[in-house]
C-alpha positions in Angstrom: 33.4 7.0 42.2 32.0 10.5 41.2 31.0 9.0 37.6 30.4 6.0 38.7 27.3 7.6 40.7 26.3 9.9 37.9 25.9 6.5 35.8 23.5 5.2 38.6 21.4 8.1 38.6 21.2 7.5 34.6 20.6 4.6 34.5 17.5 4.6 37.6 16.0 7.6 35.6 13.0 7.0 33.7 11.2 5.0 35.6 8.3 7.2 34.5 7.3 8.0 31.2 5.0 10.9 30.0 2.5 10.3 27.3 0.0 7.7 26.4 1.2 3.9 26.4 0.1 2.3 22.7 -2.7 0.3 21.8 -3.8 -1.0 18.7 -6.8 0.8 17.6 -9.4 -1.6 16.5 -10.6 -1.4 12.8 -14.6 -3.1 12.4 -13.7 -5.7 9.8 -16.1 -8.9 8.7 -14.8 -12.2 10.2 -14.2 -13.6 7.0 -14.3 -12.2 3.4 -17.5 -12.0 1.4 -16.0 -14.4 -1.5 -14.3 -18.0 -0.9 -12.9 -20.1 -2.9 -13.9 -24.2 -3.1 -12.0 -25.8 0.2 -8.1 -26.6 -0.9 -6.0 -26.9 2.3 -2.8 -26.4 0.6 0.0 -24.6 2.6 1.9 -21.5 0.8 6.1 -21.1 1.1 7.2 -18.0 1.9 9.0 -17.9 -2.5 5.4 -18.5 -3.3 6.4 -17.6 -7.2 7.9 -21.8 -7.2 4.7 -23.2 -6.9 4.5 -22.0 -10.7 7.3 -24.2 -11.1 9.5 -22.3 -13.6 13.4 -22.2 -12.5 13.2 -19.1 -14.9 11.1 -17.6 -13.0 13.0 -18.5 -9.8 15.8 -16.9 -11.0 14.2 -14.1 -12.0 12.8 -13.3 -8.6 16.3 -14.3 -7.0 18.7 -12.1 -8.7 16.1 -9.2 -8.1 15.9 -9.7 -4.5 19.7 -9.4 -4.9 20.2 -6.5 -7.5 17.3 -4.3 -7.7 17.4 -0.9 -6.8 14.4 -0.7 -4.6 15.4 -3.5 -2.8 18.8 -2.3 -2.3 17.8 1.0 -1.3 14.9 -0.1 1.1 18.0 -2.3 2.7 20.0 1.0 3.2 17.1 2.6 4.9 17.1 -0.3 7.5 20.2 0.1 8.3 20.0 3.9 8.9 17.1 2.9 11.0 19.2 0.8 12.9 21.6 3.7 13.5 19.0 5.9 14.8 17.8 3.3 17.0 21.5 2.7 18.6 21.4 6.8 18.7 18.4 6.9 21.2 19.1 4.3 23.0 22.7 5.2 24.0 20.8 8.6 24.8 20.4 7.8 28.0 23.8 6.7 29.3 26.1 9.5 30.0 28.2 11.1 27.8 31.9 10.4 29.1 34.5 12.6 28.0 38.4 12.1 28.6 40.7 15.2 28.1 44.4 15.9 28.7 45.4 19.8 28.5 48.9 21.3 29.2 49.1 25.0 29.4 52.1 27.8 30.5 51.1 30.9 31.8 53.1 34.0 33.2 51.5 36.5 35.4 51.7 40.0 35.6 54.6 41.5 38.3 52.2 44.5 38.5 49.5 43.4 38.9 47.4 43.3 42.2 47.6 41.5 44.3 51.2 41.9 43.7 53.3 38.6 43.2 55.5 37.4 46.3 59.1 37.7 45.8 60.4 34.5 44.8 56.9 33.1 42.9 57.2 31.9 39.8 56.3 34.2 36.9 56.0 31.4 34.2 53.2 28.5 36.1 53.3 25.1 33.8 50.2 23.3 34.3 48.9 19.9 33.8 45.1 18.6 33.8 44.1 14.9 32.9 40.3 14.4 33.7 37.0 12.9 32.6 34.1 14.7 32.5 29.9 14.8 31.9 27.1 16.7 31.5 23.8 14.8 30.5 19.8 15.4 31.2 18.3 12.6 33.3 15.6 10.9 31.7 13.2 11.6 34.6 10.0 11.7 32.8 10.7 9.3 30.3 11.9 11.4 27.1 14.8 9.2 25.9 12.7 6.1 26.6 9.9 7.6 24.9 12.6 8.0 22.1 13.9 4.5 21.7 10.2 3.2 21.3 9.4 5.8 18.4 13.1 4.9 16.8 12.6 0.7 17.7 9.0 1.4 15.5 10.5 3.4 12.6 13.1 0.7 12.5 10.4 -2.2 12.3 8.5 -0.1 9.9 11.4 0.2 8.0 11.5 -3.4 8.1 8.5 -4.4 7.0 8.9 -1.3 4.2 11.6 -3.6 3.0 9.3 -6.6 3.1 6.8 -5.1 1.1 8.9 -4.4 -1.6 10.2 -7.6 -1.8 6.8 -8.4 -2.0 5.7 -6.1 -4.4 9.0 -6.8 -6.5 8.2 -10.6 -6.7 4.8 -10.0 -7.6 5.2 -7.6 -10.5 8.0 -9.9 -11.8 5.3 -12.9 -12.1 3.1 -10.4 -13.9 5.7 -9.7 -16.0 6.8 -13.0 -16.5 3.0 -14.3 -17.0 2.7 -11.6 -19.6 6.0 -12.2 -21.8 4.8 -15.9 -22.0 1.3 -14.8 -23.2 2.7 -12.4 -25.6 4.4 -16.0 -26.9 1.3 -17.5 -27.3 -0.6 -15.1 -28.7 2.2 -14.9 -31.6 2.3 -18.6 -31.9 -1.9 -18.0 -32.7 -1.4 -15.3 -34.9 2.1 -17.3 -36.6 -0.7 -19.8 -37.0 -3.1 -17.4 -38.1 -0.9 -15.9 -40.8 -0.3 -19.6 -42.5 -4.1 -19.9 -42.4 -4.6 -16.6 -44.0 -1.7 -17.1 -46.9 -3.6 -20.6 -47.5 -7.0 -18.6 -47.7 -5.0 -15.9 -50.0 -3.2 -19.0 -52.3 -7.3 -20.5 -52.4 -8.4 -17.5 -54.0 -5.4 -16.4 -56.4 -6.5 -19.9 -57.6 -10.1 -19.6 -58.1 -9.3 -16.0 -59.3 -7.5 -17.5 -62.0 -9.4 -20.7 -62.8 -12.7 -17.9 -63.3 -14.7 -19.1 -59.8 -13.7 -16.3 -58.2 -14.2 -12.4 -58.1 -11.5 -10.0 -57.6 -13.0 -9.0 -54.2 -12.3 -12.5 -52.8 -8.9 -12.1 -53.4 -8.1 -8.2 -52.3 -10.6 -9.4 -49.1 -7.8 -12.1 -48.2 -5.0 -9.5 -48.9 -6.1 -7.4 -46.5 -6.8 -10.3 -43.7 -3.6 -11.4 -44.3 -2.4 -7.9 -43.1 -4.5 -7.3 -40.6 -2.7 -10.6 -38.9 1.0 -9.8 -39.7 -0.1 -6.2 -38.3 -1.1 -8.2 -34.9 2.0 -10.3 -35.0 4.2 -7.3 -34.9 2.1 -5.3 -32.7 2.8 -8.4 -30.4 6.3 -8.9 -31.2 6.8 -4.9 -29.8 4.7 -5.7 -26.4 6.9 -8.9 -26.3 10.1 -6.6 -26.2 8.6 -4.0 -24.0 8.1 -7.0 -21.1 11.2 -7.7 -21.6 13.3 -4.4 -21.0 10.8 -4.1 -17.8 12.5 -7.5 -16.9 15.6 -6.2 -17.3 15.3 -3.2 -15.4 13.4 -5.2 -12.0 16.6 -7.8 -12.1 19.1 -5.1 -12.7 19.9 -7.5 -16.4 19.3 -4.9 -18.6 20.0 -7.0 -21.6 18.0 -9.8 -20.4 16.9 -12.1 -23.8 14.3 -14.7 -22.9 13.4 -17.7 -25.6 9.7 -18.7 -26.5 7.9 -21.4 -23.9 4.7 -22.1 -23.4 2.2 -19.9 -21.6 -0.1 -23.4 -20.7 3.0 -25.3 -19.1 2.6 -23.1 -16.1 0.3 -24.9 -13.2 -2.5 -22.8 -11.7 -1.9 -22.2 -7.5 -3.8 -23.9 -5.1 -7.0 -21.8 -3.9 -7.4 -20.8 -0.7 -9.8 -22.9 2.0 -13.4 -21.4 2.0 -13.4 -19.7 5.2 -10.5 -17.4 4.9 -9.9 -15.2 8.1 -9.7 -11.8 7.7 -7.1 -11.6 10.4 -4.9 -12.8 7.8 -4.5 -9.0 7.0 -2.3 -8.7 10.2 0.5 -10.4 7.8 1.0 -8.1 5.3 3.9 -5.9 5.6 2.1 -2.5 4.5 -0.5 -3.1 7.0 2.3 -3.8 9.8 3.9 -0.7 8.6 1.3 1.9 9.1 1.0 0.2 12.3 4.7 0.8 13.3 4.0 4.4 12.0 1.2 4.7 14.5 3.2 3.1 17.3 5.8 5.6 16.6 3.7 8.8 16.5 2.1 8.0 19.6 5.5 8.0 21.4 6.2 11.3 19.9 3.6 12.7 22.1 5.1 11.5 25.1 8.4 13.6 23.6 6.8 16.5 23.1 4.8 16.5 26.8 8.4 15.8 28.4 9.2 19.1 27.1 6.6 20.4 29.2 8.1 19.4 32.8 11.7 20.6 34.6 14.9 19.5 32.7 17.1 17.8 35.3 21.2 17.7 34.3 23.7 16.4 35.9 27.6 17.4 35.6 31.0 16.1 37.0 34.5 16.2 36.3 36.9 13.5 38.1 40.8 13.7 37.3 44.1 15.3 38.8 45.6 18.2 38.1 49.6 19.6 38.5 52.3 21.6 37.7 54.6 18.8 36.7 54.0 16.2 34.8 55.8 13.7 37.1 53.2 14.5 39.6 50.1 14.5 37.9 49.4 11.0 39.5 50.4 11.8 42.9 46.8 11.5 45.7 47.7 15.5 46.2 46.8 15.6 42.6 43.1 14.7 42.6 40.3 17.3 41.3 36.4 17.0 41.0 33.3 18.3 40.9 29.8 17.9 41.2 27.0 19.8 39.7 23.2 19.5 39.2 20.6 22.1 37.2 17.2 22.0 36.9 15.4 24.5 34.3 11.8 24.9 34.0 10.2 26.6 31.5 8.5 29.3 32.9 7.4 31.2 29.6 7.4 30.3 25.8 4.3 31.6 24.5 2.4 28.1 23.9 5.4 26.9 21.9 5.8 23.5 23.9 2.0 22.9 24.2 1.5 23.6 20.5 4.3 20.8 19.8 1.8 18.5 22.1 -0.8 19.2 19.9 0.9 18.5 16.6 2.0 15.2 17.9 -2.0 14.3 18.6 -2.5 15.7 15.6 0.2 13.2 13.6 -1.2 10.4 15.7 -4.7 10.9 14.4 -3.4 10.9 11.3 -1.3 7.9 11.9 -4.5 5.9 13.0 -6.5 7.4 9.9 -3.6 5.7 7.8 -3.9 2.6 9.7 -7.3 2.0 9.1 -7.1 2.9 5.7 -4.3 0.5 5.1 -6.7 -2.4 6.9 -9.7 -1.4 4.5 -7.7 -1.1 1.5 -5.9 -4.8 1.9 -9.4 -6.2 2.9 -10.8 -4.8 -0.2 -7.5 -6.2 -2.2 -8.0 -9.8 -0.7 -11.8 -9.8 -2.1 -11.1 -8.2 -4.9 -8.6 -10.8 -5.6 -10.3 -13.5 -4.7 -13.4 -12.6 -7.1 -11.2 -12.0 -9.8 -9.4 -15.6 -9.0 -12.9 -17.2 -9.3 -14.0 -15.4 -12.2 -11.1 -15.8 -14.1 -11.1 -19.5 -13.7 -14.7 -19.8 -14.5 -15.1 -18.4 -17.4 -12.4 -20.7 -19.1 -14.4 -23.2 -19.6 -16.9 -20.9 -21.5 -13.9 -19.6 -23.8 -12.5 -22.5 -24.2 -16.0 -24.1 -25.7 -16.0 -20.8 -27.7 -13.1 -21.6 -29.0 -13.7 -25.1 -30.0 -16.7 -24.0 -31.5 -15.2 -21.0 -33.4 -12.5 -23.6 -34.7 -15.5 -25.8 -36.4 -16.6 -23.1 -38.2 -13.7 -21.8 -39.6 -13.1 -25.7 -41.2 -16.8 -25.7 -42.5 -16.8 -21.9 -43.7 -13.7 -23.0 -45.4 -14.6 -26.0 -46.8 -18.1 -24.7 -48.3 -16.1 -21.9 -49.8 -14.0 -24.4 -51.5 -17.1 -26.3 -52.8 -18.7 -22.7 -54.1 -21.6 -23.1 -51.3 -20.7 -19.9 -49.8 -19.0 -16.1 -50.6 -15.0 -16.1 -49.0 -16.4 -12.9 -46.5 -18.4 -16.2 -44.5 -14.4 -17.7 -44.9 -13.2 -14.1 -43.2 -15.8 -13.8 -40.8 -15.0 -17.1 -39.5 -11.3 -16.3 -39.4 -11.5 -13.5 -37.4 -13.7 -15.2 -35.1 -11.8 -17.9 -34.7 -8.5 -15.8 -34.1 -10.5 -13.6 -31.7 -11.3 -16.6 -29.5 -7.6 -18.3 -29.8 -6.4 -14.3 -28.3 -9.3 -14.4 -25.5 -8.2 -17.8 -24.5 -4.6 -16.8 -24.1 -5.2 -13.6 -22.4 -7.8 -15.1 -19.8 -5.2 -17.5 -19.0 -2.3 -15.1 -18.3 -5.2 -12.6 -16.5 -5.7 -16.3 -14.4 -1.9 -16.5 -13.2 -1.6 -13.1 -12.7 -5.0 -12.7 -10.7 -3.2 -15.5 -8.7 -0.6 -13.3 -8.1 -2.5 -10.4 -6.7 -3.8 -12.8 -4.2 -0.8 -13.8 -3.3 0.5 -10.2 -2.5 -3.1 -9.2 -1.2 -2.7 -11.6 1.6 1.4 -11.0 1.9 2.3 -14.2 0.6 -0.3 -16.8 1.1 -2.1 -18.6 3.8 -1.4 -22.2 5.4 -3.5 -25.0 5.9 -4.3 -23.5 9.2 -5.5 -20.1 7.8 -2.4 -18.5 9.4 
């Protein structure tokens, strides 16, 4: 019964709590960003990386989420933060402990007072009880406690989500990059034949007198400025890969060539986009989980402030046999109750206050920068998205016309209409364009990417 009321008194206890109650600070943000893509009401997945619809790129992004080591560690830290939370909250329930003790003690004969004749020297005794001693959470300490740990444990959370995030994203970069590296060696595997044609040409004329030896050392050294590319590619190519490796946890991934333009472009967002869209992303969520969290550390910190209020009691029995240790005679208890107020610390307990308001301010600082810097992402992103895809029309007419050069410079050459270095100019030109056409497309798909982490995954039809 004892216990039982101590558990009441616990559990009524901190009905008030100390410290300022959270609320989200607002950040001044435009209603919608400054650039917007042409009106596409597509809805996103969650494993936005299918829409590129490459199973290796699926499984890529499913055995990381599986085996990487920042995924697998951010895992562990939500489970600590689960731990702490269970800590905090069972920080308000009493602490119940149950003990059994036997001990034998004789007593002095000389002693004073002196023992009665006939007493027993040697006294057995037995003592089987349960016992507490435990603050009340009067002014809302422990509570204040659970809301900081319930908020680490959501930022830990969303920690976790933003590496996921992060993780899937840098694998399509990576992915996206080893299939421009293919390309751009298929151009310059092209380039090469092209070359040794251009280097068989002038050994020819060379020898048949319609030729000078400068033609022919000219295409020797064009001819190894393209190997030099390929191989300079080749070593990028196996550099993607080991970065593969080491964000699946494969570290002896081997990948075949495949075509960089068999990938489909994503869907562009609807003109329009909200930026309240920010509120998704994980990071941003985070900081705000931090800030929730500091502010309920200033409601710890103040409780220190105000009386401590602890409550003990032991129930159980106590005897000197064990046969009658269960007998109603038996029974023992007590009752207790402090209070200690601090009367003087030197400005210790206030100067805790004022580091907590101080961590806060930080904590909203960090907010707001995380709110600016994802807004800034999101346009940034979407710029680039635009951009990208505009100017690949331009290259790609550059690189038609680049292409119709190199067959007439080649063909007057042939004919003796013009020197081979109009042949080499239009070579190079021609090679430079095939490159920029690649690369613009892989800088397309992975600008596509960065969207799709800027805005924590994509958007729906509803711009949600």
């Amino acid at each position: 019964m004892i216990l039982a009321r101590l558990v009441a008194l616990a559990l009524l206890a901190g009905c008030m709590s100390v410290g300022p109650d959270y609320k989200r600070p607002a950040v001044e943000l435009p209603a919608q960003y400054p650039e917007a893509a042409p009106a596409s009401l597509h809805a996103l997945p969650a494993d936005w990386w299918k829409l590129y619809a490459d199973p290796t790129l699926d499984q890529l992004v499913a055995t990381a989420q599986q085996a990487n080591a920042d995924v697998r560690l951010a895992a562990a830290r939500v489970h600590e933060a689960e731990g702490m939370l269970r800590e905090a909250r069972a920080a308000i329930f009493p602490d119940i402990t149950g003990s059994y003790n036997y001990t034998r003690a004789r007593v002095s004969t000389v002693a004073s007072p002196p023992v009665p004749p006939g007493f027993p020297l040697i006294r057995p005794n037995h003592t089987l009880a349960a016992s507490t001693n435990f603050e009340v959470d009067f002014w809302g300490r422990f509570s204040r406690a659970t809301e900081a740990a319930r908020a680490s444990l959501l930022g830990a959370q969303y920690s976790r989500d933003t590496v996921q995030l992060s993780l899937a994203g840098a694998i399509a970069q990576a992915y996206f990059a080893l299939r421009s590296l293919d390309a751009q060696i298929a151009v310059l595997d092209n380039t090469i034949r092209v070359r040794r044609d251009s280097l068989d040409i002038a050994r020819a004329r060379l020898d048949a007198g319609l030729a000078s030896e400068l033609d022919l050392q000219q295409a020797r050294g064009a001819l190894s400025d393209a190997l030099v590319q390929k191989r300079e590619a080749e070593r990028s190519r196996s550099l993607v890969e080991h970065q593969l490796g080491q964000l699946t946890g494969k570290l002896d991934l081997k990948f075949a060539r495949a075509d960089l333009f068999a990938l489909p472009l994503t869907p562009l967002p609807p003109a329009g986009l909200p930026s309240a869209l920010l509120e998704r992303r994980p990071d941003i969520r985070q900081a705000e989980e931090a800030l929730v969290a500091a502010n309920a550390q200033i409601g710890i910190a103040r409780a220190a402030l105000f009386p401590t209020i602890t409550l003990t009691g032991t129930a159980g029995a106590q005897s000197a046999a064990l046969g009658d240790l269960l007998t109603s005679g038996a029974k023992i208890w007590t009752l207790g109750f402090g209070l200690a107020l601090p009367l003087f610390d030197a400005g210790r307990r206030s100067a805790r206050v004022d580091q907590a308001r101080a961590r806060s301010e930080q904590a909203v600082a960090g907010y707001q920068r995380a709110v600016e810097t994802g807004f800034r992402e999101v346009a940034d992103a979407l710029v680039n998205v635009q951009q990208s895809g505009e100017s690949e029309a331009e290259l790609k007419d550059r690189l038609d016309a680049a292409r119709a050069a190199l067959e007439l410079s080649t063909l007057r050459y042939d004919k003796g209409y013009s020197p081979y270095l109009e042949v080499l100019d239009a070579q190079r030109t021609a090679n430079d364009a095939e490159l920029a056409f690649v690369r613009n497309r892989q800088a397309r798909l992975g600008f596509s990417v960065d969207l799709m982490k800027a805005l924590g995954g994509g958007w729906n039809s509803a711009g949600k």
